[in-house]
VOPAGU-2260 file (C-alpha; in pm, 1 decimal, decimal comma):
REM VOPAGU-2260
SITE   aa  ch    i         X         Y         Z
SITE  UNK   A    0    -900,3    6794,8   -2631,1
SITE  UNK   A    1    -960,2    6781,1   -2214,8
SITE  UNK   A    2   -1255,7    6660,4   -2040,1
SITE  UNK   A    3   -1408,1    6804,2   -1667,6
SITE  UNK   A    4   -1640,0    6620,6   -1511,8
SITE  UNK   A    5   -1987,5    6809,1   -1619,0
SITE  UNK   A    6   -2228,9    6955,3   -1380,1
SITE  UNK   A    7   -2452,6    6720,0   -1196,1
SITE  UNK   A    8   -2798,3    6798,7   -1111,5
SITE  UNK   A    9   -2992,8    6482,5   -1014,7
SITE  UNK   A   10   -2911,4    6264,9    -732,7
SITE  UNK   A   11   -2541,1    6214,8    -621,6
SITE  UNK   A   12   -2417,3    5839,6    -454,2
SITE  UNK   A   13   -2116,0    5847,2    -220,4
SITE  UNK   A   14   -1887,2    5600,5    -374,4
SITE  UNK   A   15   -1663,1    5476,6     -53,1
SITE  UNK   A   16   -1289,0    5481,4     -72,4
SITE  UNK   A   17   -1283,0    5118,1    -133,6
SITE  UNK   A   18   -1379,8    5134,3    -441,7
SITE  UNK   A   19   -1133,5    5352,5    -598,9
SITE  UNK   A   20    -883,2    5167,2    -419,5
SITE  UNK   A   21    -959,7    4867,6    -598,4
SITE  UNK   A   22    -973,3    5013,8    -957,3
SITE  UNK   A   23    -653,4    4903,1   -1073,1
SITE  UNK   A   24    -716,7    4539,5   -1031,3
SITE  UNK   A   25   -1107,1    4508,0   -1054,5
SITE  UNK   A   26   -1279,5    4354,5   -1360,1
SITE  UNK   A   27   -1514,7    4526,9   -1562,3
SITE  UNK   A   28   -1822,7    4346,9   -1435,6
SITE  UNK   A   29   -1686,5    4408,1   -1087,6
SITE  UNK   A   30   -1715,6    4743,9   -1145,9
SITE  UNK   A   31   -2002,9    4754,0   -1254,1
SITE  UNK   A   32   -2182,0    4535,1    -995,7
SITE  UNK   A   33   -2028,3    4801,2    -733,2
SITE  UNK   A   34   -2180,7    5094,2    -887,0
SITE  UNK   A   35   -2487,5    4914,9    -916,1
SITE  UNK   A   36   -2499,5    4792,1    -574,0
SITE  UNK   A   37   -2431,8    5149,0    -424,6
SITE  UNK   A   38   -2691,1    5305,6    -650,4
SITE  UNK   A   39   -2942,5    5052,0    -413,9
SITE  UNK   A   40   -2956,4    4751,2    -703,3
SITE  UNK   A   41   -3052,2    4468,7    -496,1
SITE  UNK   A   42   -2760,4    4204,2    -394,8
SITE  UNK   A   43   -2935,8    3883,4    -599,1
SITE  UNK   A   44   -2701,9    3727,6    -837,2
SITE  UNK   A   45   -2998,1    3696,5   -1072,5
SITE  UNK   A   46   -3141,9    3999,9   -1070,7
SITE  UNK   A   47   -2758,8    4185,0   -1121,8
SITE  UNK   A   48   -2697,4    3965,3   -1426,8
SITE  UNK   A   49   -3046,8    4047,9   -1587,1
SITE  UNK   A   50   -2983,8    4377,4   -1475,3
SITE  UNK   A   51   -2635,6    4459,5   -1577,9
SITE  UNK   A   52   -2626,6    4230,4   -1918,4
SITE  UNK   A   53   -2391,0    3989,4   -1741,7
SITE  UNK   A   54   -2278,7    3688,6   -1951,4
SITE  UNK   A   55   -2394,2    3433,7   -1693,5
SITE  UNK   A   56   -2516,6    3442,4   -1317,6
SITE  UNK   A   57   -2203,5    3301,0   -1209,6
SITE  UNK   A   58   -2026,9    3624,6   -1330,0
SITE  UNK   A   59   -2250,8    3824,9   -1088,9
SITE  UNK   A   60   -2164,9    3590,7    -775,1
SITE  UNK   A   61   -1793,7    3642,3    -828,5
SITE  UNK   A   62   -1892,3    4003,6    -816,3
SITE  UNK   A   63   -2024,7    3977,6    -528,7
SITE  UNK   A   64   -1776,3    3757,9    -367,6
SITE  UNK   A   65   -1510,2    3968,1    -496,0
SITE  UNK   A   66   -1645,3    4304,7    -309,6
SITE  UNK   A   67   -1740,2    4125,4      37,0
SITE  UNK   A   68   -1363,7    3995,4       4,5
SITE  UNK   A   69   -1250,6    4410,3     -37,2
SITE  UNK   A   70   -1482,3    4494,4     274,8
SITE  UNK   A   71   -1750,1    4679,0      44,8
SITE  UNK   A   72   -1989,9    4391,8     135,1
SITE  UNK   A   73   -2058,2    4154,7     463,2
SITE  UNK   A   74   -2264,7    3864,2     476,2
SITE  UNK   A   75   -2637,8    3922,5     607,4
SITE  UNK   A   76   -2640,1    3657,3     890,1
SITE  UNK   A   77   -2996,2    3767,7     970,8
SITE  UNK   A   78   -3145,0    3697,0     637,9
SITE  UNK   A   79   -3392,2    3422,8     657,4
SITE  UNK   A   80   -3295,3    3145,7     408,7
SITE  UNK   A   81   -3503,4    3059,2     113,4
SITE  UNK   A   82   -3789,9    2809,2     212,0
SITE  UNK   A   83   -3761,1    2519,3      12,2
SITE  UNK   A   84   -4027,7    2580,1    -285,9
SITE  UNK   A   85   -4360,9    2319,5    -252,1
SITE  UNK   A   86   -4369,6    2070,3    -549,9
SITE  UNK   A   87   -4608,1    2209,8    -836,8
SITE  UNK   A   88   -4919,1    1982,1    -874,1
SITE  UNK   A   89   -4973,0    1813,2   -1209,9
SITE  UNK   A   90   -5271,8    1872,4   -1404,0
SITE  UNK   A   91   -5350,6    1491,4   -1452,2
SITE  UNK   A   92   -5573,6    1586,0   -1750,0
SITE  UNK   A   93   -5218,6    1721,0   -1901,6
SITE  UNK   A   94   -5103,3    1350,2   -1879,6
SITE  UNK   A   95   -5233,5    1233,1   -2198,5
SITE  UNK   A   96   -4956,9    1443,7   -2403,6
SITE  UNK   A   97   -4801,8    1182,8   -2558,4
SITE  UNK   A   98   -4474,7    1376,1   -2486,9
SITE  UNK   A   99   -4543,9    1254,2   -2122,3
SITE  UNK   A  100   -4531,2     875,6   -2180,4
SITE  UNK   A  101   -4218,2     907,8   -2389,1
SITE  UNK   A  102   -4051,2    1158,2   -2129,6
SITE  UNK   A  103   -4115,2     901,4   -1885,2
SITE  UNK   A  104   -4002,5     585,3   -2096,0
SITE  UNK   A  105   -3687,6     699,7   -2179,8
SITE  UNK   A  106   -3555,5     860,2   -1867,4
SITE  UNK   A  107   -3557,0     533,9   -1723,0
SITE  UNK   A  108   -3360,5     411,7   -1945,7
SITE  UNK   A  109   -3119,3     724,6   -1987,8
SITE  UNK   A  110   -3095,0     732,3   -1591,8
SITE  UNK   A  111   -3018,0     313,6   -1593,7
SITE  UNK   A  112   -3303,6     240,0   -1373,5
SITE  UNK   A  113   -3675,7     264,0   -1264,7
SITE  UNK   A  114   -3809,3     524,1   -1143,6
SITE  UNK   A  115   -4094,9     513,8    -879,9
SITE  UNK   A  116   -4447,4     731,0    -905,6
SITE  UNK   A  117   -4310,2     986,8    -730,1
SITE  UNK   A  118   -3956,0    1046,1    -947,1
SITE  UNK   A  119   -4191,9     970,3   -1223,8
SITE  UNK   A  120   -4400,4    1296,2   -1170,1
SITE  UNK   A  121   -4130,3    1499,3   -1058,1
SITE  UNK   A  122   -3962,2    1479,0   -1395,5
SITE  UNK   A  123   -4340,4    1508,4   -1546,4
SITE  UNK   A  124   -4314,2    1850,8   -1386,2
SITE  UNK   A  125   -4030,7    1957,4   -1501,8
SITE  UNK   A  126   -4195,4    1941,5   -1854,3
SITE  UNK   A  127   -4548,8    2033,1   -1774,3
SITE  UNK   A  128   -4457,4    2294,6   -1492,0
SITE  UNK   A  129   -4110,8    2393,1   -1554,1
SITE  UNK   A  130   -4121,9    2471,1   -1906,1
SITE  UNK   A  131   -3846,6    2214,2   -2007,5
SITE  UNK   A  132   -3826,6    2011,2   -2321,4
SITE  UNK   A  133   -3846,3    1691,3   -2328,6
SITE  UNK   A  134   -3523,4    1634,1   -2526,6
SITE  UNK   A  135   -3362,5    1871,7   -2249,2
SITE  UNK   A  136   -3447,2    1658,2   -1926,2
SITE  UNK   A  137   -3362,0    1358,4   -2124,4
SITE  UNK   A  138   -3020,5    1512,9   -2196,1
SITE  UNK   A  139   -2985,8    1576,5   -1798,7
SITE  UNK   A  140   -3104,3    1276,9   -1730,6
SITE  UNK   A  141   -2824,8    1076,4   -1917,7
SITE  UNK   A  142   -2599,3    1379,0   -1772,4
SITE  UNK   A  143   -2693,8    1264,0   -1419,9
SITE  UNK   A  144   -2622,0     888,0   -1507,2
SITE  UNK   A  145   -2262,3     994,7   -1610,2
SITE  UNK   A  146   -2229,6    1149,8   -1243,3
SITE  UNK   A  147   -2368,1     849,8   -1108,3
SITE  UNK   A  148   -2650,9    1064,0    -955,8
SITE  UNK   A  149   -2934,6     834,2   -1156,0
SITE  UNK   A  150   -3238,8    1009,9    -956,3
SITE  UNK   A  151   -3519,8    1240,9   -1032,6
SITE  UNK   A  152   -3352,5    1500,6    -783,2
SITE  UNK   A  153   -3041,1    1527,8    -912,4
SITE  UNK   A  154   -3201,3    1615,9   -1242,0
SITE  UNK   A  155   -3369,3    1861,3   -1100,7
SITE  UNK   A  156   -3072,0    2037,6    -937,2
SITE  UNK   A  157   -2888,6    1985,9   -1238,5
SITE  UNK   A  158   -3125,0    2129,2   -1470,4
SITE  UNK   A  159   -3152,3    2454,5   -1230,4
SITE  UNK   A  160   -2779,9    2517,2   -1265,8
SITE  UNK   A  161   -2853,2    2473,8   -1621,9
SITE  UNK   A  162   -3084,8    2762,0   -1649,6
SITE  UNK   A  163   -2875,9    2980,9   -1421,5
SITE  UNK   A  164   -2602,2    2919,0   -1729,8
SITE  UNK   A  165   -2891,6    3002,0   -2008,7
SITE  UNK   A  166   -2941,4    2680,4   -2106,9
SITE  UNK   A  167   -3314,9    2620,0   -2265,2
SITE  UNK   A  168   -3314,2    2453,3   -2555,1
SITE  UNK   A  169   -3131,5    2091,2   -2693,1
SITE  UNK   A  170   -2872,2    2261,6   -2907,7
SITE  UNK   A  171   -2788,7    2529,2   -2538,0
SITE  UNK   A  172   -2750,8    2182,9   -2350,5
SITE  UNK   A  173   -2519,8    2086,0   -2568,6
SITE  UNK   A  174   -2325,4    2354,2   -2587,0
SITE  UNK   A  175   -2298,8    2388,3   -2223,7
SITE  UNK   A  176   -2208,8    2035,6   -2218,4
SITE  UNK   A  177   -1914,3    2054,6   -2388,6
SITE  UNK   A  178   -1833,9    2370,4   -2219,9
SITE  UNK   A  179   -1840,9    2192,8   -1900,4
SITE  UNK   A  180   -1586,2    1879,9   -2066,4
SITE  UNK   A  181   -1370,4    2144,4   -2175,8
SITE  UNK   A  182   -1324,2    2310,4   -1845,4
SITE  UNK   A  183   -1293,3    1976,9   -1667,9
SITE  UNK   A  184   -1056,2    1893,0   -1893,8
SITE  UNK   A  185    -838,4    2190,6   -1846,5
SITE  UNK   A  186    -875,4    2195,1   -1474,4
SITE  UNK   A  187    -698,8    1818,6   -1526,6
SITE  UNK   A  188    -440,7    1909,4   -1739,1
SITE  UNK   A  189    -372,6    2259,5   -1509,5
SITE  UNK   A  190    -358,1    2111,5   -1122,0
SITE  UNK   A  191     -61,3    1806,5   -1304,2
SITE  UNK   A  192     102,1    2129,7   -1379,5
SITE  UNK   A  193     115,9    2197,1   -1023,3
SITE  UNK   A  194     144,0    1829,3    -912,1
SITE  UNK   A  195    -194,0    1773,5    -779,0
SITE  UNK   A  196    -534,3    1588,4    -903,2
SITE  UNK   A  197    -824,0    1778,6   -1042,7
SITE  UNK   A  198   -1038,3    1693,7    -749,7
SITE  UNK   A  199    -790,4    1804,4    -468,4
SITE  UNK   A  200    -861,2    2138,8    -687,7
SITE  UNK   A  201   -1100,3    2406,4    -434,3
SITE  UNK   A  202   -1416,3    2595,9    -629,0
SITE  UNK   A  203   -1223,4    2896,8    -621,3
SITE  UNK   A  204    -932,9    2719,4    -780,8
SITE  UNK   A  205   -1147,3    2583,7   -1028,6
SITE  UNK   A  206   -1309,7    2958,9   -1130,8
SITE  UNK   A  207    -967,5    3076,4   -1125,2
SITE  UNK   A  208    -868,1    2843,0   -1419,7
SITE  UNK   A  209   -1178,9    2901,9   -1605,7
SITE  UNK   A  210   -1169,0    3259,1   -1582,2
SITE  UNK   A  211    -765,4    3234,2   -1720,3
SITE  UNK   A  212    -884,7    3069,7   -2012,3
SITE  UNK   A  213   -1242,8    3216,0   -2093,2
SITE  UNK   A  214   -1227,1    3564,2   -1945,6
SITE  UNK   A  215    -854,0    3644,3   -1991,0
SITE  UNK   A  216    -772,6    3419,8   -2297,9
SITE  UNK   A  217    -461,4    3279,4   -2174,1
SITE  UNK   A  218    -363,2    2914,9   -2314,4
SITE  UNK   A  219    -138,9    2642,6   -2206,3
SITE  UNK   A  220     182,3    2837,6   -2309,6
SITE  UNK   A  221      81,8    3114,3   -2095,3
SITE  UNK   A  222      34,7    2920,3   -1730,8
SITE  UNK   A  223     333,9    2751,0   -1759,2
SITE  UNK   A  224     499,5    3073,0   -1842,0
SITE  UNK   A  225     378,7    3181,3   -1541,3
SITE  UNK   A  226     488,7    2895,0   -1316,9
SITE  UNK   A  227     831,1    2940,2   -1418,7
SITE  UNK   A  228     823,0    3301,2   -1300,4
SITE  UNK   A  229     637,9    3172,0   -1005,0
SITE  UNK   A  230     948,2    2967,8    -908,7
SITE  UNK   A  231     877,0    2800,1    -515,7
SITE  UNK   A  232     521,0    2994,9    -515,3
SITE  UNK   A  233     395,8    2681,4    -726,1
SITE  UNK   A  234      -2,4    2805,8    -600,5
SITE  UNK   A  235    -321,8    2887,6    -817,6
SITE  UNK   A  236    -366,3    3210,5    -615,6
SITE  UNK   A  237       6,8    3356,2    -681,4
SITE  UNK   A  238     -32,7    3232,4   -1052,1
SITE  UNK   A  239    -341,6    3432,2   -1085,3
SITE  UNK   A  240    -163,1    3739,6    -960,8
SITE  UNK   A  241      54,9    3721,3   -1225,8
SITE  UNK   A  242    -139,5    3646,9   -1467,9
SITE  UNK   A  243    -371,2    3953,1   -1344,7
SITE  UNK   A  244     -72,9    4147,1   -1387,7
SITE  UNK   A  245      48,6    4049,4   -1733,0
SITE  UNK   A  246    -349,0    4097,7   -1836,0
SITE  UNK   A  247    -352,5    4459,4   -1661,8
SITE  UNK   A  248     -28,7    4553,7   -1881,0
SITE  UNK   A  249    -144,8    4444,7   -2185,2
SITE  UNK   A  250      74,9    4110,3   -2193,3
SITE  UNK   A  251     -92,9    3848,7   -2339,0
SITE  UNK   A  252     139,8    3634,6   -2546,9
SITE  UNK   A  253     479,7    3432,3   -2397,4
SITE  UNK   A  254     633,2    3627,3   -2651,0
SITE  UNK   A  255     510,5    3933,8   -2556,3
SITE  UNK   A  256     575,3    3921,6   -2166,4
SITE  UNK   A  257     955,6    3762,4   -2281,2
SITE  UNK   A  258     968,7    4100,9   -2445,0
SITE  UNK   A  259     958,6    4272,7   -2134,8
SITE  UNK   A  260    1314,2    4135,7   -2056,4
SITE  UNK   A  261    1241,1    3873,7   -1785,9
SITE  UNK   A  262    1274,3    3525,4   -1967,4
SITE  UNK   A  263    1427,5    3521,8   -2310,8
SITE  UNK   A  264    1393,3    3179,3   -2512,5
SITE  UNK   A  265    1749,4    3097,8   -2484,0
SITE  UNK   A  266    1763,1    3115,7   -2111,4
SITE  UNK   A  267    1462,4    2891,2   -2012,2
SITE  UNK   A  268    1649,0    2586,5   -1845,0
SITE  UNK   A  269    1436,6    2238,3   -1827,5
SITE  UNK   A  270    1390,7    2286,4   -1463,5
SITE  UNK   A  271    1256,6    2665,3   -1534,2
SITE  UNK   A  272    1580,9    2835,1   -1313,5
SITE  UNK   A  273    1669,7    3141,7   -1450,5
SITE  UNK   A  274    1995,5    3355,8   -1452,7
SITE  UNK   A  275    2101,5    3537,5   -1163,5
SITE  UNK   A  276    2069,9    3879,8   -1303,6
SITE  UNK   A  277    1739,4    3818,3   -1402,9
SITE  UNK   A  278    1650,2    3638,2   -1024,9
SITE  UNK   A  279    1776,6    4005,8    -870,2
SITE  UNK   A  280    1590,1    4205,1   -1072,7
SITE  UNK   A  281    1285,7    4335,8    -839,3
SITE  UNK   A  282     986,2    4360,4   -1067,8
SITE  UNK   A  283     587,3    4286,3   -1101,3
SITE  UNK   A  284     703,4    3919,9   -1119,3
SITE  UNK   A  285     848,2    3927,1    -811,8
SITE  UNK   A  286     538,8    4030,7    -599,1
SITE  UNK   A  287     410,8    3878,6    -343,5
SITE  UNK   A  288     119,1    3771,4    -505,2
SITE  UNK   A  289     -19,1    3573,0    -216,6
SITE  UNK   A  290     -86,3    3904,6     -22,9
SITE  UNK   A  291    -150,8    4127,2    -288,9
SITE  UNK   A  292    -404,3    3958,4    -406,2
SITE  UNK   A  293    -501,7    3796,7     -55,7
SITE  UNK   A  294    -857,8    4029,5     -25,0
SITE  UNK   A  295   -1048,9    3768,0    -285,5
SITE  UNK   A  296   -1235,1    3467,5     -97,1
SITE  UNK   A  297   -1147,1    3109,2    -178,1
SITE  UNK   A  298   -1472,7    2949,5    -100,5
């Protein structure tokens, strides 16, 4: 059976051309973050992921980095910036929790050195104020040591970008933790592929990976696949346009995209050439994936 659009007969939002022109190729979320925008949601990553059910802040950003890249959004120079929030004061009489004198114990000795009064009831706040646990900000605090960022504001910093992820409790910081070792990991492991070190890798690199792995479910077999039908375009932004393209036609297996006739098994050389017939063949895999995909910002 057919569908019609049905009769509206509440309030109607213009939906600019833009939009629809980026259909094909927009995620879900992305989608939804535009409709919400244009239906006068406000444009705070926060308030969009509490709003919309997002899985993570983060995934509202890109949104919104994604849409000022199309032209549906532009920066508000003229918004002030957010003042620096003052430091909560500490209810002194609160200091005799016994949670206090342990918090501040140990985090010396997670963060590998002392800590003066004023670090000392900064990370006191973060417990009494800030609603942390204890067993979180000591967590951080060890976190911070790793990073060799062994101070009271690091944790702090650290610990908001743990929130923004959902992190509240022990067992959350330890997930996140070796969500975080995970992606580092692959982000190692992906920029060899393409002859480079993890840290020459840009944040939008870096998201790009993640999002392959976590968002698409692509593995290992799958990005090299796609470097070999990258050929000279050895680049995380022209492998992401393929691998946007295999996702948006349903290939997600190196068996499954071989299917579709570009690279059987047999023809795979060690140095990834690949027959002439197949090289003249004008397809998807032979975009220009560098321009097609050229309206998303690399921050």
């Amino acid at each position: 059976m057919g569908y019609r659009v049905a009769a509206q007969n509440g309030d109607m939002v213009a939906v600019p051309q833009v939009v629809f022109a980026h259909l094909p190729r927009a995620e879900g979320d992305a989608v939804r973050v535009a409709l919400y925008l244009l239906g006068g949601g406000a444009a705070e990553p926060r308030t969009i992921a509490h709003d919309l059910g997002l899985k993570s802040i983060e995934a509202a950003k890109r949104a919104l980095q994604y849409w000022a890249g199309a032209g549906l959004l532009e920066k508000d120079s003229a918004a002030p910036a957010a003042p620096e929030p003052a430091p909560a004061k500490i209810d002194l009489a609160a200091l005799n929790d016994p949670y206090v004198a342990v918090l501040c114990q140990e985090a010396q000795a997670a963060l590998g050195r002392a800590l003066g009064r004023s670090e000392m009831l900064r990370l006191v706040g973060l417990y009494l104020n800030d609603g942390w646990q204890p067993d979180v900000i000591l967590t951080c605090c060890a976190e911070a040591a790793r990073q060799n960022r062994p101070t009271a504001a690091a944790v702090c910093r650290e610990l908001q970008r743990w929130r923004e992820a959902g992190v509240e409790t022990g067992e959350d910081a330890e997930r996140y933790l070796k969500q975080e070792a995970l992606r580092a990991q692959r982000w190692a492991q992906t920029a060899a592929l393409f002859g480079a070190g993890a840290d020459k890798l840009t944040r939008w690199e870096r998201t790009a990976i993640t999002r392959w792995y976590e968002e698409w479910g692509f593995d290992d077999a799958m990005i090299e696949e796609a470097l070999l039908h990258a050929e000279a375009h050895r680049t995380v932004r022209y492998v992401d346009g393929i691998l946007r393209a295999w996702r948006a036609q349903g290939l997600l297996t190196v068996d499954a995209v071989r299917g579709k006739g570009q690279l059987a098994g047999s023809n795979i050389l060690s140095t990834g050439a690949r027959p002439a017939a197949a090289t003249a063949k004008k397809d998807l895999f032979h975009a220009d994936w560098n321009a097609v995909f050229d309206d998303e910002p690399e921050e």
